[in-house]
N, C-alpha and C positions, 0 to 999 in steps of 0.2 A: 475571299480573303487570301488564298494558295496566290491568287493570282495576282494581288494587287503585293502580296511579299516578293513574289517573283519579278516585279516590276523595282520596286523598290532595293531589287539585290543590285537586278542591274542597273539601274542608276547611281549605287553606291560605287559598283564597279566604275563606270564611266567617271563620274567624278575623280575616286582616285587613279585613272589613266592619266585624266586631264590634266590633276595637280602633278601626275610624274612626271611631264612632257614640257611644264614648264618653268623655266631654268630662271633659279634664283640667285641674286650675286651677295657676293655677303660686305655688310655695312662699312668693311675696311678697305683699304686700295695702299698697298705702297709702291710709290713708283720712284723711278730715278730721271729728272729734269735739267737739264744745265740752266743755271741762274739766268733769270731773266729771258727765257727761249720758249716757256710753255707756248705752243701751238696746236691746235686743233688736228693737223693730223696725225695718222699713226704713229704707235702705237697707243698714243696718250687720249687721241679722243675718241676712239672705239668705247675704250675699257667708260671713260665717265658716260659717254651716251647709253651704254649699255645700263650703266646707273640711275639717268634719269639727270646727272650732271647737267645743267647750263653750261655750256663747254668756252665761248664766248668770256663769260664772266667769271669763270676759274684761271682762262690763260691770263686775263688782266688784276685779276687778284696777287695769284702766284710772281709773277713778273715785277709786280710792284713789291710784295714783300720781298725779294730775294735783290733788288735791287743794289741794296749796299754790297752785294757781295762781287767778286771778279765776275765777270764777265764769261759766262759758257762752262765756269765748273760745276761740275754734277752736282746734286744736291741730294737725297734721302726726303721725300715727301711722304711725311704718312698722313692718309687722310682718313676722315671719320663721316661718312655721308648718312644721314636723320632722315627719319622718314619721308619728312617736305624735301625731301632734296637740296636741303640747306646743308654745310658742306663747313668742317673747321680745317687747317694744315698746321700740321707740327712737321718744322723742319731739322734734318738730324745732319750731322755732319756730311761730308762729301764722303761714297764708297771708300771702304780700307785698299781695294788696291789701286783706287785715284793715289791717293798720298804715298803709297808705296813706289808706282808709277813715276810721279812726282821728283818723290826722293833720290831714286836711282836715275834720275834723265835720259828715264823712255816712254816711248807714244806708246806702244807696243809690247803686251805682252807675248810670252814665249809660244811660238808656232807646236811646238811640240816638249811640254814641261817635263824635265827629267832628263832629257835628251838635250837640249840644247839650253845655254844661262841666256839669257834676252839681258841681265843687268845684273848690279852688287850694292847689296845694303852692308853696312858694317852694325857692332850690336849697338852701336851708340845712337845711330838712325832708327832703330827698332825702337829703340826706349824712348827715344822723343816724341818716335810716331803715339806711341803706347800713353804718354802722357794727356796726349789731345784727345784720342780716343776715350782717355780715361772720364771725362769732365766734360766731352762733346758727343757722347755717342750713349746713347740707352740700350741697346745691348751688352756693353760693357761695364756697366752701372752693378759696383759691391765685384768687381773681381778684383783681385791682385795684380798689381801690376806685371807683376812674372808671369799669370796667368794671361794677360793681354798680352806680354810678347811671346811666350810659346803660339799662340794663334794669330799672330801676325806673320811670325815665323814659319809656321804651316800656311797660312797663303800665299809668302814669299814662294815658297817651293812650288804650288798649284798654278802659279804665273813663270816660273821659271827665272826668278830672281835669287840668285845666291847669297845668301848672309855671311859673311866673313866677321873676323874678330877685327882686324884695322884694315883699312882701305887707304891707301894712298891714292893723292888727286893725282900726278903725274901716267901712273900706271891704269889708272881707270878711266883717265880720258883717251889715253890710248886703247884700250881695247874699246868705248862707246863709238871710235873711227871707225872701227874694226867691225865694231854688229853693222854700225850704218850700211856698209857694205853687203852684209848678210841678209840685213831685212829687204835694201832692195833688190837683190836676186831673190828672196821669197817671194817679195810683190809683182817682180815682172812673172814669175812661174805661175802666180793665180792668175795674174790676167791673160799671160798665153791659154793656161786653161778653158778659162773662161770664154774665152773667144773661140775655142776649138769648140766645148759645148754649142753656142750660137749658133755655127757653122753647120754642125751637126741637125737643128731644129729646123 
């Protein structure tokens, strides 16, 4: 009997090794897709194969629903995967700093936030933004509208977009010249880098 308990420990042992070692995903996914662009590769069809996802028949799902939408803007996919690997999506507005992005007429946010403005909202852009959010975004669902723009406002500054009280068009297309200029000296300095790294390998 000693020995058939001794037997029986360690197999309990082994067992729970086995269940620690092996890696469970949990029934939710949310990812960010540009309309109409799901594809099987990375990052998007690791994560669902890892699921058990149909990968095939979610890009042609996904694609079709988002279809009335523009073309390549991001979108907020959440998804909810069932034990059969049957599979619902709830689509949520496009990221807050897409439309921040957007708003201020940059590709680009700021290389280095706090340190350099990438762009300029004025409050009246925040409050617009804040309205769509209000009525198109589940995270923001039951706060105040004040409450959405203080944190629109705080991720203005996280991207390096500056919130002004009025903006005028004249003087802000002048300076959007003026980043143009900046971001591509940014971009040719990453890609000198970058190619220095290469050189290096």
């Amino acid at each position: 009997m000693a020995t058939k308990g001794k037997i029986a420990g360690k197999l309990g042992k082994n067992v729970k090794k086995a269940g620690a070692n092996k890696q469970e995903y949990a029934p939710y996914l949310k990812v960010i897709i540009p309309a109409g662009l799901a594809v099987a590769a990375p990052p998007l069809g690791p994560q669902l194969a890892q699921r058990g996802v149909q990968i095939a028949g979610f890009c042609k799902d996904y694609n079709a629903m988002t279809a009335e939408y523009k073309p390549k803007v991001p979108l907020i996919a959440d998804l909810k995967i069932n034990v059969d690997r049957t599979y619902s999506i709830s689509l949520v507005s496009p990221p807050t700093s897409y439309f921040l992005k957007q708003a201020a007429g940059i590709k680009k946010a700021a290389m280095k936030p706090g340190q350099e403005v990438a762009g300029k909202l004025s409050l009246k852009h925040i409050y617009e933004i804040a309205k769509i959010k209000e009525t198109s975004d589940n995270r923001f669902r039951g706060m105040s509208l004040e409450c959405i723009c203080k944190s629109l406002i705080g991720q203005c500054h996280n991207i390096g977009i500056e919130v002004v009280r009025d903006l005028k068009p004249e003087d802000y297309g002048k300076f959007l010249k003026e980043r143009e200029e900046i971001v591509k000296e940014q971009e040719a300095a990453l890609e000198a880098k970058r190619q220095a790294k290469l050189l290096r390998q």
